[in-house]
C-alpha positions as CSV (number, residue, x, y, z in Angstrom):
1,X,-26.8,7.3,-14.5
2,X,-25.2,7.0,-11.1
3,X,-25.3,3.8,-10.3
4,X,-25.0,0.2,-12.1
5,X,-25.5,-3.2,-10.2
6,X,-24.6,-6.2,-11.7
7,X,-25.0,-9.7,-9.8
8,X,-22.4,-9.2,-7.0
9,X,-21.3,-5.3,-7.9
10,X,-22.7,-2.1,-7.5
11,X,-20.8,0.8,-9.2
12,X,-21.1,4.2,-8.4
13,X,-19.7,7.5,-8.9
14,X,-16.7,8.0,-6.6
15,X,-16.9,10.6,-4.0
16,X,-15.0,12.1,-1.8
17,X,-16.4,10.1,1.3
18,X,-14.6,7.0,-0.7
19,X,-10.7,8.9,-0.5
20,X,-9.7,6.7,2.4
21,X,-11.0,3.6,1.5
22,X,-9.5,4.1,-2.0
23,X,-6.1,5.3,-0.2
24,X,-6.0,1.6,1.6
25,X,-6.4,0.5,-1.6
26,X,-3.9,2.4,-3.4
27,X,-1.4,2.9,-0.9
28,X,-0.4,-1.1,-1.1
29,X,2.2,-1.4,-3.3
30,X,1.0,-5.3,-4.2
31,X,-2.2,-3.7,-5.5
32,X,-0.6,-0.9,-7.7
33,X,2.9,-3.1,-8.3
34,X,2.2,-2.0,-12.5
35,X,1.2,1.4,-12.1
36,X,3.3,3.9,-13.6
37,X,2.7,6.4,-10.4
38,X,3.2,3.4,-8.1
39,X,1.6,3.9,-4.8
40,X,-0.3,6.1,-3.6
41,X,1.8,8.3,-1.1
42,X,-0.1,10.3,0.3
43,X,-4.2,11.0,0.7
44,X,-4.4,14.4,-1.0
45,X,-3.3,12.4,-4.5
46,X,-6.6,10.5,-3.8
47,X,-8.8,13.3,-3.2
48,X,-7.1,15.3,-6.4
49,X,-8.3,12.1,-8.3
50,X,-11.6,11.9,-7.5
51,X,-11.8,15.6,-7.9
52,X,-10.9,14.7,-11.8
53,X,-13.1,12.1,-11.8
54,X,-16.0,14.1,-10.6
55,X,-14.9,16.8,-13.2
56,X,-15.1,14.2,-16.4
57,X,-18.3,13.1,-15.1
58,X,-19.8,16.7,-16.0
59,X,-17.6,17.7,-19.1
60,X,-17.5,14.0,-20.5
61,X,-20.5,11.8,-19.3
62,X,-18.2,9.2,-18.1
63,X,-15.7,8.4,-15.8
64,X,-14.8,6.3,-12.4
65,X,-16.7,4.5,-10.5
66,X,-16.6,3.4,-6.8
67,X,-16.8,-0.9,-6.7
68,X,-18.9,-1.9,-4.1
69,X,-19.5,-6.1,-3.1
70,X,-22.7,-6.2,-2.6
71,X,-23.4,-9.3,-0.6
72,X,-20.8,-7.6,2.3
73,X,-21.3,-4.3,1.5
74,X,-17.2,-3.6,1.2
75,X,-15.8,-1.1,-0.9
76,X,-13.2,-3.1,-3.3
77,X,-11.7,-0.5,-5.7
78,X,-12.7,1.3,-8.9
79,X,-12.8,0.9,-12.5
80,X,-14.5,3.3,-15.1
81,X,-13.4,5.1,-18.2
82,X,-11.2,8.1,-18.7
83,X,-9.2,9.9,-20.6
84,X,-5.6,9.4,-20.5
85,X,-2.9,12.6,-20.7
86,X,-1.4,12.3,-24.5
87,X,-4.0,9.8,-25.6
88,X,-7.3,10.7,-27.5
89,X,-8.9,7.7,-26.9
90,X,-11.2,6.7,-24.1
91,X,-9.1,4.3,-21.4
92,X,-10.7,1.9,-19.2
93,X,-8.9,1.3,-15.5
94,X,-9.1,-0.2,-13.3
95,X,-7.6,-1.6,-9.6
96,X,-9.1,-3.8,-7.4
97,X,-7.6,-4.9,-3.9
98,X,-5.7,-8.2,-3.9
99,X,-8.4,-9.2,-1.8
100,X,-10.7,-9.6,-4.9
101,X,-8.3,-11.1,-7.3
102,X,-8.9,-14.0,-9.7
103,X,-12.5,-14.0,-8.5
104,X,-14.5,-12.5,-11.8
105,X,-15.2,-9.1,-10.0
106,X,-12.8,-7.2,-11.8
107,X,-14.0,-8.6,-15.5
108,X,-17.5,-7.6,-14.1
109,X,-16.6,-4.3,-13.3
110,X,-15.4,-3.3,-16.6
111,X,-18.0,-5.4,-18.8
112,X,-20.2,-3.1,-17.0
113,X,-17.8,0.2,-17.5
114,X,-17.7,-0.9,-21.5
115,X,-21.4,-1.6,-21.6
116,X,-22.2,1.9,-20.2
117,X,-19.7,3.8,-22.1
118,X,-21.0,2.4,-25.6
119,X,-24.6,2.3,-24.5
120,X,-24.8,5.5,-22.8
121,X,-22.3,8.2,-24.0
122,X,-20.7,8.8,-27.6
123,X,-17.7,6.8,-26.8
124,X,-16.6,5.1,-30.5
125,X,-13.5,3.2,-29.3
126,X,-12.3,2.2,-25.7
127,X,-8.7,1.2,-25.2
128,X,-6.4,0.1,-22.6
129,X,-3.0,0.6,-21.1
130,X,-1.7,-2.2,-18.9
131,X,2.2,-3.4,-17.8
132,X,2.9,-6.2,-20.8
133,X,4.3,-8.1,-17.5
134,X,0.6,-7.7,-15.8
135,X,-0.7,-11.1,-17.2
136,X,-3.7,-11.1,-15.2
137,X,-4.8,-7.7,-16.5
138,X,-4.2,-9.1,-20.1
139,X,-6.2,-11.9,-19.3
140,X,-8.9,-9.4,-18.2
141,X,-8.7,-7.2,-20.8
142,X,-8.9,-9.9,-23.3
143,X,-12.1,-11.2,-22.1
144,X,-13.5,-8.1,-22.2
């Protein structure tokens, strides 16, 4: 499956056509303010990622996917399930420009993730790793 819409998403498989409008997005430092990395710094981290992603896709069945709004047709961020260095489970992540918060897109966006991973591959168990001071995400998560 390469694509999933839900009622105001469509979720795709991330390609590199996608690197610049996932560098805007990861390059703001309000956006990534709990990831580890931080920032993105530079464009080539981007297009290494998506490389990755594209690689579980083939050896796992899952992975990232590109978050489109559908009713304006703007790229938003991605979610989707991978694996994590260190970490046997599957992870589910996920950043969404500030643009988006607090309006449902990002619980849609991994509903939809979860709902594919358990329907549609062997996936057992899905985790996730968040910032314990990222209460949003926990709010998120927990609805998920």
């Amino acid at each position: 499956m390469s694509e999933i819409q839900t009622n105001r998403l469509l979720l795709r498989h991330l390609v590199e056509d996608d690197a610049s409008k996932l560098f805007e997005i990861m390059s703001d430092t309000e956006n990534m303010r709990f990831w580890l990395s931080g920032p993105a710094t530079n464009i080539s981290w981007i297009y290494q990622r998506i490389l990755a992603n594209q690689d579980s896709w083939k050896k796992n069945g899952f992975g990232g996917w590109a978050l489109w709004n559908r009713e304006t047709d703007k790229f938003i961020g991605f979610c989707g399930l991978h694996f994590v260095d260190g970490m046997p489970e599957v992870n589910l992540g996920f950043v969404l420009d500030k643009l988006y918060w607090g309006k449902g897109y990002g619980t849609e966006a991994c509903l939809a993730s979860i709902e594919f991973g358990f329907g549609q591959t062997v996936i057992d168990i899905v985790v996730s790793v968040t910032d314990p001071e990222n209460v949003a995400s926990i709010k998120l998560l927990e609805k998920c």
